[in-house]
N, C-alpha and C positions, 0 to 999 in steps of 0.2 A: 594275041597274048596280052596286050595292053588293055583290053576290052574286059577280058579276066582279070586281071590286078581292081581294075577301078569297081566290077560289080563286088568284086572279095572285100573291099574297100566299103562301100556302100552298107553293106551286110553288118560291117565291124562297127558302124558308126549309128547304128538304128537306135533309136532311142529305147531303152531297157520299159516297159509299162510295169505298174504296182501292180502286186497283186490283189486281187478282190476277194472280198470272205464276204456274204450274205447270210442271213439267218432271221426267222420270224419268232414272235414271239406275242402272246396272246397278254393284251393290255391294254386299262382305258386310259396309258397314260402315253402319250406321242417322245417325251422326255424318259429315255431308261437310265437309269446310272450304271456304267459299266467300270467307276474306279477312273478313269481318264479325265482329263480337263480338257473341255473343248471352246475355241471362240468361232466367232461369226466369220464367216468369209464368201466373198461376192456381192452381188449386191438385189438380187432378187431371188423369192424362193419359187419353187415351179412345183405344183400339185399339193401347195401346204406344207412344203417337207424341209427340214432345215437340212444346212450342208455346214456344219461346223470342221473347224482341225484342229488337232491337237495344240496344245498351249507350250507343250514342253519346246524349248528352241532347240532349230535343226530336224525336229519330227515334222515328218509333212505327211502323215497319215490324215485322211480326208473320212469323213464317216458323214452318209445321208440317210435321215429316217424316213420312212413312209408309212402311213396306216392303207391296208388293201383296200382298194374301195371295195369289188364284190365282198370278203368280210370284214367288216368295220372294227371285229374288236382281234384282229391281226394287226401286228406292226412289224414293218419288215426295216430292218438295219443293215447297211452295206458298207464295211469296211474297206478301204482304197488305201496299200502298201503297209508298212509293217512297224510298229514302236519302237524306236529305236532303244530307249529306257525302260524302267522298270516302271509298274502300274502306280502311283503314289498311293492308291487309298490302299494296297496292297503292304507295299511299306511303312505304313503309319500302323498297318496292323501287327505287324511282324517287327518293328522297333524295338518296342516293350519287351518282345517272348528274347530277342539277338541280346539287349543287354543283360537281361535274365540270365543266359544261356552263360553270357561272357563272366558275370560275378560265380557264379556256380563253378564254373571251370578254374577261376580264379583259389579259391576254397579246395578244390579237389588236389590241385599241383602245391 
């Protein structure tokens, strides 16, 4: 029974992994802007391919690019766990239309 307890134990304590989102995308540019801020992290790149993460503090979303080698003008993007915030360049877009939204409502009451 104690052999039970400690593998039920083991099981509850595994470390949770991010999940992954990949996706390709046809471009001669290795750099996409996807709305996120990302910085540098590690200290070497392997096959050309940058490994940045997210800039927002507390988000530990990891994102690596890669262009395919058999086709060159493929770029493949791998997202590693989940934003925990909202996209910024999404909300710089949606500022403007919110305060709009609030004076208008403001006039109607």
């Amino acid at each position: 029974m104690n052999g039970l307890l400690d593998s039920s134990r083991d099981i509850s304590h595994k470390k949770m992994k991010n999940p992954r989102f990949a996706f390709r995308t046809k471009s001669d540019s290795d750099l996409l802007d996807d709305g996120y801020r990302w910085r540098k992290y590690g200290q070497k790149s392997v096959k050309n391919s940058l490994y940045p993460r997210c800039t927002q503090h507390m988000c530990n979303v990891k994102k690596q690019v890669q262009r395919l080698s058999k086709e060159t003008n493929m770029v493949e993007t791998t997202y590693e766990g989940i934003h925990n915030h909202p996209c910024e360049e999404h909300m710089q877009t949606l500022t403007p239309l919110l305060h709009q939204m609030q004076f208008l409502s403001k006039l109607i009451t």
